[in-house]
C-alpha positions in Angstrom: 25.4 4.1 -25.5 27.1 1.6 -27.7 28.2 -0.4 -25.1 27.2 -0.7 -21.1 29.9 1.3 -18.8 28.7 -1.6 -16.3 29.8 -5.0 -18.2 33.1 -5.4 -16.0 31.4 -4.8 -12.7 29.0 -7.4 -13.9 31.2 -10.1 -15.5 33.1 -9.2 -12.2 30.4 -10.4 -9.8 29.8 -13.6 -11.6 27.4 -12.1 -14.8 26.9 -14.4 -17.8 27.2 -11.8 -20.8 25.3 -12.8 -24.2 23.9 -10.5 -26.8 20.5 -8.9 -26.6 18.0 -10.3 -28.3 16.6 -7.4 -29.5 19.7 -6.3 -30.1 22.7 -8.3 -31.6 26.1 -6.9 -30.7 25.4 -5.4 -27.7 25.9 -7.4 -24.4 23.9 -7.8 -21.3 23.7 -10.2 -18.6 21.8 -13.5 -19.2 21.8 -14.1 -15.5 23.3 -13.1 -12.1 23.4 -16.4 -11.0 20.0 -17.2 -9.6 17.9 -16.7 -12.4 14.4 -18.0 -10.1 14.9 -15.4 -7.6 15.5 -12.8 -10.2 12.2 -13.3 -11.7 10.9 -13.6 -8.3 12.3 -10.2 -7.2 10.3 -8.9 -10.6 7.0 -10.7 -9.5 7.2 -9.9 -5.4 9.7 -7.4 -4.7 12.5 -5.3 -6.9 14.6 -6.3 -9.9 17.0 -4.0 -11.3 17.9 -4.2 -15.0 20.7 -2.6 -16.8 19.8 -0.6 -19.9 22.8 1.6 -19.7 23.2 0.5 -23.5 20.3 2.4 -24.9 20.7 4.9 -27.1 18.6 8.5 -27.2 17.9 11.0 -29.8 17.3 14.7 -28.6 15.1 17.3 -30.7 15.8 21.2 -30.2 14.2 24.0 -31.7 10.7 25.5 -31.3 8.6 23.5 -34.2 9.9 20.2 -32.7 6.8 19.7 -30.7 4.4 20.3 -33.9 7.3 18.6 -36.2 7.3 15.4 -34.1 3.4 15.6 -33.7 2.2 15.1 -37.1 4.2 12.4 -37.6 4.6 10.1 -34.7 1.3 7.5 -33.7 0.8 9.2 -29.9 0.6 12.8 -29.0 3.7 15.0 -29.1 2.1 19.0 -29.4 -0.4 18.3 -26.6 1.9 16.2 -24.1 2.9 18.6 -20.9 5.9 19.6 -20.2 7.2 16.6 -18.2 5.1 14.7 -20.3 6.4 10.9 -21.3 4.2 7.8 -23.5 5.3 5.0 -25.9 5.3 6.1 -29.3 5.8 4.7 -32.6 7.0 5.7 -35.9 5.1 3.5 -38.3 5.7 3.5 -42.3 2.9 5.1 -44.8 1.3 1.7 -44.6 0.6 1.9 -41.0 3.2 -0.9 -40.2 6.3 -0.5 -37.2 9.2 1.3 -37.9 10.2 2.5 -34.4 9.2 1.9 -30.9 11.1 3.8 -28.6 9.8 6.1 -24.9 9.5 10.1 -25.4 10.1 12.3 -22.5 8.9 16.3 -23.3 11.2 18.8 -21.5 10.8 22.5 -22.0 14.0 23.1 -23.9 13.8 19.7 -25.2 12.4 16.4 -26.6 14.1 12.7 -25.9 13.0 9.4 -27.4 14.9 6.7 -25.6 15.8 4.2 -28.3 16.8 0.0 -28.0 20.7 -0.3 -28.3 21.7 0.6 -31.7 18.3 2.2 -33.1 19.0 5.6 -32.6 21.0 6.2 -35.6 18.3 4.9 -37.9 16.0 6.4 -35.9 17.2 10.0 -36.4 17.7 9.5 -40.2 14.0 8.6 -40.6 12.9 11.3 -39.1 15.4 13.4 -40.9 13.7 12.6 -44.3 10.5 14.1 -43.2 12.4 17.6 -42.4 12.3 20.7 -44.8 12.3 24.1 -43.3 11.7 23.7 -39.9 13.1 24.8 -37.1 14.9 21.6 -35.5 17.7 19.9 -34.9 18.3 16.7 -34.3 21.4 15.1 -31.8 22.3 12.1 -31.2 23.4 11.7 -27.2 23.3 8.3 -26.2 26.3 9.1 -25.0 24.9 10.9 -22.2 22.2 8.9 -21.5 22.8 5.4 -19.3 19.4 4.5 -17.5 19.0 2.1 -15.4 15.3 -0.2 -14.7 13.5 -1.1 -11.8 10.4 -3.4 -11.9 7.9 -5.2 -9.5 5.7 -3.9 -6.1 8.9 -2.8 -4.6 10.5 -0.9 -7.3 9.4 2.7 -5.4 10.2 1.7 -2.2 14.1 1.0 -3.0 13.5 4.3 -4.8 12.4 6.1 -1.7 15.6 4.3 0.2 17.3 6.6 -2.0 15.1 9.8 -0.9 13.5 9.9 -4.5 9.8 9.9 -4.9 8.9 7.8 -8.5 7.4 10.2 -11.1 3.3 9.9 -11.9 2.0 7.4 -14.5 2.7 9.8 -18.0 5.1 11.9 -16.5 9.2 12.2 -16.0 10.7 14.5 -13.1 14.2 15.5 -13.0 15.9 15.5 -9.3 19.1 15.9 -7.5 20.8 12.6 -5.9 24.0 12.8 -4.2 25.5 15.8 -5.7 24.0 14.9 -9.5 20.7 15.4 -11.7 18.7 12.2 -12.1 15.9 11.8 -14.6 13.0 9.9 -13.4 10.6 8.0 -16.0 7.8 5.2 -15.8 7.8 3.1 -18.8 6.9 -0.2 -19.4 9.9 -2.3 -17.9 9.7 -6.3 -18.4 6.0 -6.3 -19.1 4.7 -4.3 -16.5 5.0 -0.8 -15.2 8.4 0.4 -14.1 11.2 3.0 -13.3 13.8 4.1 -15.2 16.1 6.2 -13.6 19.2 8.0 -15.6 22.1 9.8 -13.8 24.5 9.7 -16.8 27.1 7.5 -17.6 29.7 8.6 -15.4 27.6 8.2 -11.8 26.0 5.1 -13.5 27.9 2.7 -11.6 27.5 4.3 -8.1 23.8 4.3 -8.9 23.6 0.6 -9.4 25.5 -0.2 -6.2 23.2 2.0 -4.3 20.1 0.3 -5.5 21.7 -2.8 -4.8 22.3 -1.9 -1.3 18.8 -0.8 -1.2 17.5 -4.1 -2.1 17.0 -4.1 -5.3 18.2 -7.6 -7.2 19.9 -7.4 -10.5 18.0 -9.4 -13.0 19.5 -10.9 -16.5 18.1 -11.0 -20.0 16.5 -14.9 -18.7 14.5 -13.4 -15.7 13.3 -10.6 -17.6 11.9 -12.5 -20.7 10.3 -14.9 -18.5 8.4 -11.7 -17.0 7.5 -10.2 -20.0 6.7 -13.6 -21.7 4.1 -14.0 -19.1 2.5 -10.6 -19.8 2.2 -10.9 -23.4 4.4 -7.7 -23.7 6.2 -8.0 -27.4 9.8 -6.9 -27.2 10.7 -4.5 -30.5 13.6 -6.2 -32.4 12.0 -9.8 -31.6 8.1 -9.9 -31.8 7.9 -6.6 -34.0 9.3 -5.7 -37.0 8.2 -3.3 -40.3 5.9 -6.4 -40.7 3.7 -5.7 -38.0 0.6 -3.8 -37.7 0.6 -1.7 -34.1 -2.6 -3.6 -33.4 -1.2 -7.3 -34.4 1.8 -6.7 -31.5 -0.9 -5.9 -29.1 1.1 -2.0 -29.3 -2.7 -0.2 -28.4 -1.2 2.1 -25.5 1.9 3.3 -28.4 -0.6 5.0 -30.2 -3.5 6.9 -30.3 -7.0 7.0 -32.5 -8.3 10.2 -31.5 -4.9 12.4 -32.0 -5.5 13.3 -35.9 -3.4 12.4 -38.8 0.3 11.0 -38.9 2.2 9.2 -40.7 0.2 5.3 -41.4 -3.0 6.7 -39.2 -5.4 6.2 -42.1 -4.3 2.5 -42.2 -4.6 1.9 -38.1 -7.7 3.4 -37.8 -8.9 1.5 -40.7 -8.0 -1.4 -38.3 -9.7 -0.4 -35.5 -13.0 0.5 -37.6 -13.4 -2.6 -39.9 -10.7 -4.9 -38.3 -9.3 -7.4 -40.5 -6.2 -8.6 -39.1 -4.9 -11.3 -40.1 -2.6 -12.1 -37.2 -2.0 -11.1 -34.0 0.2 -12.0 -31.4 -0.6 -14.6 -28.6 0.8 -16.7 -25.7 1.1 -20.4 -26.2 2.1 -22.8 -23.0 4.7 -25.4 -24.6 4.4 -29.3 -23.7 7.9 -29.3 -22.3 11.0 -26.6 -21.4 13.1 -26.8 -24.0 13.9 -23.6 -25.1 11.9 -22.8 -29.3 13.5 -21.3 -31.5 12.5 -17.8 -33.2 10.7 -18.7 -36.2 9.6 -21.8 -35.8 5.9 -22.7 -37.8 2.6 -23.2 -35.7 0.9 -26.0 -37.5 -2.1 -27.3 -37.3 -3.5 -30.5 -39.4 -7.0 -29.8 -40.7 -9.1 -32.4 -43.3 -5.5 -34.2 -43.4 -3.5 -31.0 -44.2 -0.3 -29.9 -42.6 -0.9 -25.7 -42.3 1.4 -23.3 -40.7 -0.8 -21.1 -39.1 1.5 -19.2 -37.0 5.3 -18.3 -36.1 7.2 -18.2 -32.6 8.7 -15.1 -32.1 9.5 -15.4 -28.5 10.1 -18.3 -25.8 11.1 -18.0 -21.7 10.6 -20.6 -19.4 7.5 -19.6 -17.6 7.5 -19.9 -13.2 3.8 -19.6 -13.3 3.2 -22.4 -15.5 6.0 -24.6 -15.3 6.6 -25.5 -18.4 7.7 -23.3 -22.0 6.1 -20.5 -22.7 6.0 -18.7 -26.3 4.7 -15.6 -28.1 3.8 -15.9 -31.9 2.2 -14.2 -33.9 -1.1 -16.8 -34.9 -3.8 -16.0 -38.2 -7.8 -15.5 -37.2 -10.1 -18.2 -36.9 -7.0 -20.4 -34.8 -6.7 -17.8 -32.1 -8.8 -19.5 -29.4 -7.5 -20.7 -25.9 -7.1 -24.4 -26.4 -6.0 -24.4 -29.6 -3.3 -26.3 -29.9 -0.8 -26.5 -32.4 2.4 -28.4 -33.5 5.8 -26.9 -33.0 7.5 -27.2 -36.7 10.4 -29.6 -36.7 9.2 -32.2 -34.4 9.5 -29.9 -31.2 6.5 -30.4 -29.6 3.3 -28.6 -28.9 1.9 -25.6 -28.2 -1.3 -24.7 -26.9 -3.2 -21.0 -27.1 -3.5 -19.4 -23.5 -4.8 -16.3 -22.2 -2.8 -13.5 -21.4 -1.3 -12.8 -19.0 -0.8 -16.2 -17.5 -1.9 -16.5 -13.8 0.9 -15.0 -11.6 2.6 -17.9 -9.2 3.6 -16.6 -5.8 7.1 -15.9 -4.3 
């Protein structure tokens, strides 16, 4: 959707609204108030997320399975009915165009999209149609999920008398009088639930979970999870300048499917390597929040290099201190390494991902 049909209710109970990150325009809550037991909830028991706001392009027509197959970096043909994964549409030179979740149905194919990519998602696939039979829809409008992450996520699922769908696979239900579409994508680093019931029971869904126990959790809480996991966030850590394999993307595509569109150039990768960056955690000297973009510098034989860039920061529970992701070139990508922040910020220091977990 272009907008979240859940912004009042959340302004309303004391939200702070800013724009996505990943997604300038659209609004989502930064924080519900508390943002350490919203993380918490994430690490030891539920947090629920809004991503009411995302948008969805539907495929129809019986060569849309074979049509989306040879072009898209993970199975499309083969994937069940009820099948879901993480797919990717890269360029011819193997780099990320689109990152989105597909869900196989029998009349139909969905690939949920981040707020305001489903547009220019449909157009690029539109350029590789000719005579095929598909058609393409955009219905967003009908589509207002809602996220649920951490250990507890499928027991406030079961307080609502659903059972969460296997890992790969979507399910379709009925909950209080309405179809519900159950999904388990990656949700702040981790795996999650998303759960859809349309945009017009959206709301009474929310409250429900909340009265179930689940704890809403802002954009803060939720980059702070995901920060920690190393997860890279499409829109902020990867752009068409990234290789899959540099964002740390492996379970969004696939080596042994056969040809699509960039394969020749990711499984060149994988065979020879080659990188020249890929994307890592460093623990900051302090908690200020970096800036996207800043240089990784490192002075070697008494020259100044950047060597790196930030693309993310959260303040990190587990470590108690900053903690970014940026994208760092071979040869400096060792835990310990340690690196100045451009602009007099500070340092930053190579760890391992993900960083040890603290407890509730």
């Amino acid at each position: 959707m272009d907008r979240s049909p859940l912004l009042e209710r959340h302004q309303a109970g004391g939200a702070r609204l800013a724009d996505r990150p990943e997604a300038p325009g659209f609004a989502a809550p930064l924080t519900f108030g508390d943002v350490p037991a919203e993380y918490f909830a994430g690490r030891a028991g539920c947090a629920l997320l809004d991503a009411s706001d995302r948008g969805r392009v539907t495929l129809t027509g019986k060569d849309a399975p074979e049509f989306l197959h040879r072009l898209l970096a993970n199975p499309v043909r083969t994937l069940p009915v009820e099948g879901a994964n993480r797919n990717l549409l890269l360029s011819p030179k193997g780099k990320v165009l689109f990152d989105f979740d597909l869900v196989r149905w029998e009349e139909r194919i969905e690939l949920s999209a981040a707020p305001g990519r489903d547009a220019a998602l449909r157009q690029a696939l539109e350029v590789y149609h000719f005579s095929e039979d598909v058609r393409f829809e955009l219905d967003g409008e009908r589509h207002a999920p809602l996220e649920l992450c951490g250990p507890g996520a499928g027991g406030r699922l079961a307080e609502l008398g659903l059972e969460p769908p296997a890992p790969g696979r979507a399910r379709r239900a009925r909950w209080n009088g309405a179809e519900i579409v159950l999904s388990a994508p990656e949700v702040a680093g981790a795996r999650g639930l998303r759960l859809d019931v349309g945009p017009a029971r959206v709301l009474d869904l929310w409250d429900a979970l909340v009265r179930a126990g689940a704890k809403p959790c802002g954009l803060v809480a939720r980059d702070s999870l995901r920060v920690e996991a190393g997860a890279a966030l499409a829109g902020v850590d990867v752009d068409e300048n990234v290789y899959p394999q540099e964002a740390g993307l492996e379970r969004a595509f696939a080596l042994d499917k056969g040809c699509y569109v960039g394969q020749e150039v990711v499984a060149k990768i994988d065979t020879y390597g080659g990188l020249n960056k890929r994307l890592l955690g460093l623990r900051v000297d302090h908690s200020d929040p970096v800036a996207r973009g800043t240089a990784l510098v490192l002075e070697q034989e008494g020259e100044r290099r950047e060597l790196g860039l930030v693309t993310s920061w959260a303040y990190s529970f587990a470590l108690d201190t900053g903690l970014v992701l940026g994208y760092v070139k071979r040869h400096h990508q060792e835990p310990g390494t340690r690196f100045d922040l451009g602009g007099g910020q500070g340092h930053a220091t190579v760890v391992e991902l993900p960083v040890a977990r603290a407890a509730p």
